[in-house]
C-alpha positions as CSV (number, residue, x, y, z in Angstrom):
1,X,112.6,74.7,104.9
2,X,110.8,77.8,104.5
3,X,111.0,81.4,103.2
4,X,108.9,84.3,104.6
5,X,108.2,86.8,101.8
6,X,107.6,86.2,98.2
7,X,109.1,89.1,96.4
8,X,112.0,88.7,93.6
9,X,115.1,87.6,96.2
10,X,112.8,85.3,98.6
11,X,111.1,83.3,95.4
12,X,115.0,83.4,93.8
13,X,115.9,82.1,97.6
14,X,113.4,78.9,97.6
15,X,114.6,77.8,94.1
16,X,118.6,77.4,95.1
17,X,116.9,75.6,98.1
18,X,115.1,73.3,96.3
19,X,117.7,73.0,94.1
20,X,119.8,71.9,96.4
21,X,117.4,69.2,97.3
22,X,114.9,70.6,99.9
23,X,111.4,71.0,99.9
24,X,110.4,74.5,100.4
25,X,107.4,76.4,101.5
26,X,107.0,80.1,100.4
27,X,105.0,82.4,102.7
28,X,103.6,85.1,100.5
29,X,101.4,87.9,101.2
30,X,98.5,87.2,98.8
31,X,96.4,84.9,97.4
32,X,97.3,85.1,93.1
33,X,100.8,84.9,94.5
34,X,99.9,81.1,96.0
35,X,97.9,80.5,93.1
36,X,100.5,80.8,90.9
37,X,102.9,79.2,92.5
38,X,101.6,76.1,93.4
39,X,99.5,75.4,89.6
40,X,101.9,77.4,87.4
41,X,105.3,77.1,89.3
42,X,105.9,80.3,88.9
43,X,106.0,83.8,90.2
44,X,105.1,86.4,87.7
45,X,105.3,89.4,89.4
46,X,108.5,88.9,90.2
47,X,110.3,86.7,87.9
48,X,107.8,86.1,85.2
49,X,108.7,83.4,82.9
50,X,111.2,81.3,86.1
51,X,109.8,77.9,86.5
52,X,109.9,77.5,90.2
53,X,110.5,73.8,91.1
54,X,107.5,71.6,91.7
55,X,109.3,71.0,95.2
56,X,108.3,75.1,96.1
57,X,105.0,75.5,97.3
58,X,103.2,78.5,98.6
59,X,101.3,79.2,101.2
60,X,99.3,82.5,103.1
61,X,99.5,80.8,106.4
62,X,102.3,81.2,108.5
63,X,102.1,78.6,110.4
64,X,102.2,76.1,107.5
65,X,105.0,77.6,106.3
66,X,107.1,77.3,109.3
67,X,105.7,73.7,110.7
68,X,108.5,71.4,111.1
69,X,111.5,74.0,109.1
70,X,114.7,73.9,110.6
71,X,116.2,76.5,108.1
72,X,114.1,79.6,108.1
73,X,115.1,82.3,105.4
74,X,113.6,85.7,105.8
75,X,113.1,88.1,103.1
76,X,110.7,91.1,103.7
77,X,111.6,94.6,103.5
78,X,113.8,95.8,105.7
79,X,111.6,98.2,107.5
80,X,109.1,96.1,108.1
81,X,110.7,93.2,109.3
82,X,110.1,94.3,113.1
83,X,106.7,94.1,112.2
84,X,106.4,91.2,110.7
85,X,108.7,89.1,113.0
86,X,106.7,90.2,115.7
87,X,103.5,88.3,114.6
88,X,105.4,85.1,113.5
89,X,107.6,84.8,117.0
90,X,104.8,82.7,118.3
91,X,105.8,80.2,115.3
92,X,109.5,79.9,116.0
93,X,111.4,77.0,117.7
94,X,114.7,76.8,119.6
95,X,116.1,74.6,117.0
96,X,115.1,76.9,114.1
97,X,117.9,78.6,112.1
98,X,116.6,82.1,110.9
99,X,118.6,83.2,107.6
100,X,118.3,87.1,107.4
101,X,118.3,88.1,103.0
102,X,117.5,91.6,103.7
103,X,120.2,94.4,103.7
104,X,119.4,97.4,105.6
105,X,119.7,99.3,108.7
106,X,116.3,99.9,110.4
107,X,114.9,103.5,110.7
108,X,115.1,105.4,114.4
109,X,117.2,102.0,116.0
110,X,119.7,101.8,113.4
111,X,119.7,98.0,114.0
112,X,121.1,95.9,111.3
113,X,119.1,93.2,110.5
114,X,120.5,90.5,112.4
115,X,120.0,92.5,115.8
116,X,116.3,93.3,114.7
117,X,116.3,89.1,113.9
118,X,117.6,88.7,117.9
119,X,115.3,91.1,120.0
120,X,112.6,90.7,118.1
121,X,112.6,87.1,117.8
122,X,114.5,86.7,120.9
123,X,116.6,84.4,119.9
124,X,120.9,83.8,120.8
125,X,122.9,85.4,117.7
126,X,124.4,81.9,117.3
127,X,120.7,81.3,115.9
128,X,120.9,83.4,113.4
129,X,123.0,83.6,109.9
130,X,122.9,85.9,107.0
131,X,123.2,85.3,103.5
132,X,124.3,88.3,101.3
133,X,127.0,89.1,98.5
134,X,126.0,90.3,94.8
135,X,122.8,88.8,94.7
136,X,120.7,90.2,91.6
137,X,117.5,87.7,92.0
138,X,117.0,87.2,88.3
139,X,120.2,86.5,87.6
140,X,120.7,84.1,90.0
141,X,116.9,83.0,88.7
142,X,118.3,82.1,85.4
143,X,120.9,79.9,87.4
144,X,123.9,82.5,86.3
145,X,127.0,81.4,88.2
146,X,127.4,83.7,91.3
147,X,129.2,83.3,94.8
148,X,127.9,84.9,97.9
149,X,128.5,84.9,101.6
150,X,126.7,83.0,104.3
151,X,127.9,84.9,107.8
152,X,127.2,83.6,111.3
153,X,129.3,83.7,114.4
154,X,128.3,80.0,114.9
155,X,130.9,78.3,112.8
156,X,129.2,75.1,112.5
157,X,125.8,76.4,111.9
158,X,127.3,78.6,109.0
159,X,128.7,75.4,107.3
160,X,125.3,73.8,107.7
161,X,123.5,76.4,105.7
162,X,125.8,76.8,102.8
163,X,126.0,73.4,102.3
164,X,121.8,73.7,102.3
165,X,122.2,76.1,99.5
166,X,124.6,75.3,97.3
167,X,124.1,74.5,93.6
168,X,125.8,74.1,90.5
169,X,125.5,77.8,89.8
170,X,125.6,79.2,93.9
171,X,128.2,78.9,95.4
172,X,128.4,80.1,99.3
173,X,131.6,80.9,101.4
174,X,131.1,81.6,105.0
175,X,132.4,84.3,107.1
176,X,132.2,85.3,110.9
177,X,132.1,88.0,110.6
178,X,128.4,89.5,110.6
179,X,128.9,93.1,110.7
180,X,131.2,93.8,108.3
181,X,129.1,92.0,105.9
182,X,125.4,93.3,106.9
183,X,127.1,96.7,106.9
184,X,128.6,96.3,103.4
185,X,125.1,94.7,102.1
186,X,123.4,97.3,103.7
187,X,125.7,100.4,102.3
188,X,126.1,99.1,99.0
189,X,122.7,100.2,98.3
190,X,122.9,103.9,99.1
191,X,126.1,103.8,96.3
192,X,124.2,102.0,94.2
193,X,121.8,105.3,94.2
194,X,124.9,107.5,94.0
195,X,126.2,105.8,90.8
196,X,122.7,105.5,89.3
197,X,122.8,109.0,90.2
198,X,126.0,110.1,88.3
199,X,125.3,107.3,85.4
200,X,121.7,109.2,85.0
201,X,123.7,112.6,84.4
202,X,125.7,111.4,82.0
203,X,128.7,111.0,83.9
204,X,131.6,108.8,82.9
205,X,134.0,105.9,84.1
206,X,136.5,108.0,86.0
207,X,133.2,109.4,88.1
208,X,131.6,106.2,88.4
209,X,135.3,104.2,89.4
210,X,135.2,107.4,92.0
211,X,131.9,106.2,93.5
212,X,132.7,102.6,94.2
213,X,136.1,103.5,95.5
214,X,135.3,106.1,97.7
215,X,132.0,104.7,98.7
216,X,133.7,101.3,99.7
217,X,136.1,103.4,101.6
218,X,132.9,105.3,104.1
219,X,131.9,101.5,104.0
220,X,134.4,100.3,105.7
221,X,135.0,103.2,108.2
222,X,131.8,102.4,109.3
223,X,132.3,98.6,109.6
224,X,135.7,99.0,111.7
225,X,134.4,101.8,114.0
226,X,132.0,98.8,114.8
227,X,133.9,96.2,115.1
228,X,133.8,95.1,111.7
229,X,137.2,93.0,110.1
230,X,138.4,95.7,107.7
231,X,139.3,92.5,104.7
232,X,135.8,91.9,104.9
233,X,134.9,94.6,102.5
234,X,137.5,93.2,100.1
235,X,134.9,90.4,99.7
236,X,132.1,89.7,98.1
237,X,129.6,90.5,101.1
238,X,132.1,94.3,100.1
239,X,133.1,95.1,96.7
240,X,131.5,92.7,95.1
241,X,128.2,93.2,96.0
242,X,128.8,96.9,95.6
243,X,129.8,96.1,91.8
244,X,127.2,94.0,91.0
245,X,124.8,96.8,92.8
246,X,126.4,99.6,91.2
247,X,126.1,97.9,87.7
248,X,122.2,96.4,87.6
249,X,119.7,96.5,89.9
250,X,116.4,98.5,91.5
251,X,118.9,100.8,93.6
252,X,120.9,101.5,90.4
253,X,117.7,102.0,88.0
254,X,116.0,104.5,90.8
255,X,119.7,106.7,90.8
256,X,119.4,106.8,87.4
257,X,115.9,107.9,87.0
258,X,116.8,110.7,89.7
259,X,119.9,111.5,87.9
260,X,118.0,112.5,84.1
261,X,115.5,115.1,86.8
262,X,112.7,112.8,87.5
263,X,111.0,113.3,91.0
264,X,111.2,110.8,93.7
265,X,107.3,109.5,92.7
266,X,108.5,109.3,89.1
267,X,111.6,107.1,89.5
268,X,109.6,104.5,91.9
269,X,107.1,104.2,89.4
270,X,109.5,103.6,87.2
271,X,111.5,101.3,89.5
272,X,108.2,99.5,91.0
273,X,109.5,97.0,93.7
274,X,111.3,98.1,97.2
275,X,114.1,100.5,97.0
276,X,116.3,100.3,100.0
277,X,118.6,102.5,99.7
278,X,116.4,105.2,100.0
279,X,114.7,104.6,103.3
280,X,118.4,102.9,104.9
281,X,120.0,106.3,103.4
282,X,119.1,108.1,106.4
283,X,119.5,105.6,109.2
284,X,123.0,104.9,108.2
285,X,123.3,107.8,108.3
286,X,122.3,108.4,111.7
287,X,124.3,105.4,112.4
288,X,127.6,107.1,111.1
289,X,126.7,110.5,112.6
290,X,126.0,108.4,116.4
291,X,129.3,106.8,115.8
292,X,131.4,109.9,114.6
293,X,132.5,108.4,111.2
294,X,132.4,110.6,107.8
295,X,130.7,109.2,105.3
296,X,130.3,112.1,102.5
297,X,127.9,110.3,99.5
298,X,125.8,108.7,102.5
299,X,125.1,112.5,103.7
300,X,124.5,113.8,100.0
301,X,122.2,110.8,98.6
302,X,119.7,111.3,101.9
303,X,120.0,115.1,101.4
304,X,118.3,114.5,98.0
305,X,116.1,111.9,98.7
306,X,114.6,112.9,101.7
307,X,115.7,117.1,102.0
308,X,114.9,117.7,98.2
309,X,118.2,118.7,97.4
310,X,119.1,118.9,93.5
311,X,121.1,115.8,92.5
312,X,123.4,118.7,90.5
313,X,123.8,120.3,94.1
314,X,124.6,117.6,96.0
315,X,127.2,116.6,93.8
316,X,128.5,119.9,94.3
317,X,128.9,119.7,97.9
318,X,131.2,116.4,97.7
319,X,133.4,118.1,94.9
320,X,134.1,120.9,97.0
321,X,135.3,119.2,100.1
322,X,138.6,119.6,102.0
323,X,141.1,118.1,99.9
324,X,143.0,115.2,101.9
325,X,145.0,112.2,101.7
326,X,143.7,109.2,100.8
């Protein structure tokens, strides 16, 4: 088996793998990485102090990474994946599963992931399956008990990857429907900035119960307008990954830092790793506005990410919209 990218989720990714009794090869981006990896067992940039199993190894080289995997787990930003697909295509084989971890919508397509996965790597979408739910890496890391989804419209082939990664502490339900669960994996993170915004300016549980509810609500217009199974965001590939989002993690941490009147610059030095909300902010929100479908803290978090709009304002703005039913 193998896992392309060697950032917090994909090193998290190749331990349940191996723990579930698989060799795995890690393709990571540079050399320390390897290093440390295959003499230390261990990641430190992104989960310092995880002892990877001696069954993960490392490598720069694609093509020893993918040579002979059936499952195939990619884990790279999400705005580069087109990118980076492109150069390994040469590497991938009919039989290949590809497991998409990433969750966002690319920029100027607005192309979930799965659909980037398929032209890209021009592969059926039977081929491909995506793993999502609340996954914070070092929490799962630590082996913390968590659940999570494992979507593919190929029944059996969804089976056969959650039974690849399931452990004593992850445990994997499938789901057909790949949409509605990219969509809610994907969206989750642009609430996640929202509450980090609101938790950042001191705002309470009412506002931040406010935030999940209503953002799970644009969610799911979205996901129906296309096509998505509306019980889906009752899920974990839904709420609960919007919880666990909305309680811990880099999207979260960056709202926050926005929230107490740092800049943009400030809060990603502060946050460090990949923030994807911020860049999937504005393609979904493209991807709402091309599909006619409201979605109110979408509009505000990419008006202050990417417009310069005051946090303060922006909150503004949704407070003073047309009262409705709910």
């Amino acid at each position: 088996m193998a896992v392309l990218g060697a950032g917090s989720w994909g090193t998290c990714f190749a331990k349940i793998l191996a723990d579930a009794g698989a060799p795995v090869r890690l393709l990571a981006r540079r050399a320390e990485v390897v290093r440390a990896v295959n003499e230390s067992h261990e990641n430190p940039d992104y989960l310092p102090g995880l002892r990877l199993p001696d069954t993960v190894t490392a490598t720069l080289d694609p093509e020893e990474a993918l040579d002979g995997a059936d499952l195939v787990a990619l884990s790279v930003p999400s705005q580069t994946l087109r990118e980076n697909l492109a150069g390994w295509r040469p590497l991938l084989t009919p039989d290949m599963t590809l497991i998409s971890l990433m969750k966002g919508i690319e920029l100027g397509t607005t192309k979930r992931m799965s659909e980037v996965i398929r032209e890209v790597g021009g592969v059926p979408a039977d081929q491909v399956a995506v793993v999502t739910g609340p996954n914070l890496a070092p929490e799962i890391a630590q082996e913390q008990l968590t659940a999570a989804v494992v979507a593919c419209t190929d029944e059996e082939r969804a089976r056969r990857v959650q039974q690849a990664v399931t452990t004593r502490y992850f445990r994997p339900y499938t789901n057909p429907d790949v949409i509605g669960c990219e969509l809610g994996g994907a969206v989750k993170n642009v609430i996640g900035l929202a509450y980090g915004m609101a938790a950042g300016m001191g705002m309470g549980d009412n506002t931040k119960a406010t935030l999940i509810t209503r953002g799970l609500a644009e969610t799911q217009r979205l996901g129906v307008k296309l096509g998505a199974d509306p019980l889906t965001f009752a899920g974990l590939a839904g709420l609960g990954d919007l919880v666990a989002t909305c309680n811990a993690g880099r999207n979260r941490t960056f709202g926050e830092q926005l929230g107490r009147g740092r800049s943009m610059a400030e809060a990603q030095a502060i946050t460090r790793q990949t923030v994807e909300g911020v860049k999937s902010c504005r393609s979904i929100r493209d991807l709402a506005r091309a599909n006619d479908v409201e979605m109110p803290i979408t509009e505000q978090v990419e008006r202050v990410c990417h417009e310069g709009v005051p946090v303060r304002e922006a909150v503004a703005v949704l407070m003073a919209r047309q009262t409705k039913p709910e």
